[in-house]
C-alpha positions as CSV (number, residue, x, y, z in Angstrom):
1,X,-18.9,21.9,5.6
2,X,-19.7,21.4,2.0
3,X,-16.9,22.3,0.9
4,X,-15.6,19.6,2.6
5,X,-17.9,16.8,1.2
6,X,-17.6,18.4,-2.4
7,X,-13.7,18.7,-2.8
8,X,-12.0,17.7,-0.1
9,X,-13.6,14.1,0.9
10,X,-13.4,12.9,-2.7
11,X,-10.2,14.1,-3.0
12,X,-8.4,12.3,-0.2
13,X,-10.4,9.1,-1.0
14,X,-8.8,9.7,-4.8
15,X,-5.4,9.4,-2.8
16,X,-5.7,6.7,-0.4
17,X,-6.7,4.5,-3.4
18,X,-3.7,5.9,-5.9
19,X,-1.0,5.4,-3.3
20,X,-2.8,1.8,-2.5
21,X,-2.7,1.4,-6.0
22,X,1.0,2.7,-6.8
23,X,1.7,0.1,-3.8
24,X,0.6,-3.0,-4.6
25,X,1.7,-2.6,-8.7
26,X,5.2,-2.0,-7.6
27,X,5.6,-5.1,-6.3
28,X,5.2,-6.3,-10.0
29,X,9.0,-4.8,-10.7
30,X,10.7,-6.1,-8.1
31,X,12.6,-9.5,-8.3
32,X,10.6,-12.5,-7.6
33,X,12.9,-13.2,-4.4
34,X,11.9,-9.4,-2.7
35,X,7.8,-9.7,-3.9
36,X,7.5,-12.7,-2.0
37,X,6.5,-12.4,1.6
38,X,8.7,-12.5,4.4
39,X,10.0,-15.6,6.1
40,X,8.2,-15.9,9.5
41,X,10.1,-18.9,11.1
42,X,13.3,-17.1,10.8
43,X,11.7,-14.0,12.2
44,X,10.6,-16.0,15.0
45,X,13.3,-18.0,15.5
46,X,15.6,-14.9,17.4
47,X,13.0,-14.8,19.9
């Protein structure tokens, strides 16, 4: 189990936060038109 909280824990935590990280910085290439969110009313407007 300590092996666990010595490697393994920290590791996946060092992971989560680079793919968050990766994620959100991305958005910083794309054109201003595809960073924005999406349009809800249209979205709602087929139902």
């Amino acid at each position: 189990m300590s092996i666990f909280r010595q490697y393994i824990a920290p590791l996946l935590v060092v992971l989560v936060f680079l793919i968050a990280l990766v994620a959100v910085s991305a958005r910083i290439f794309l054109p201003s038109d595809m960073a924005a969110p999406a349009p809800i009313g249209i979205i709602l407007g087929y139902w």
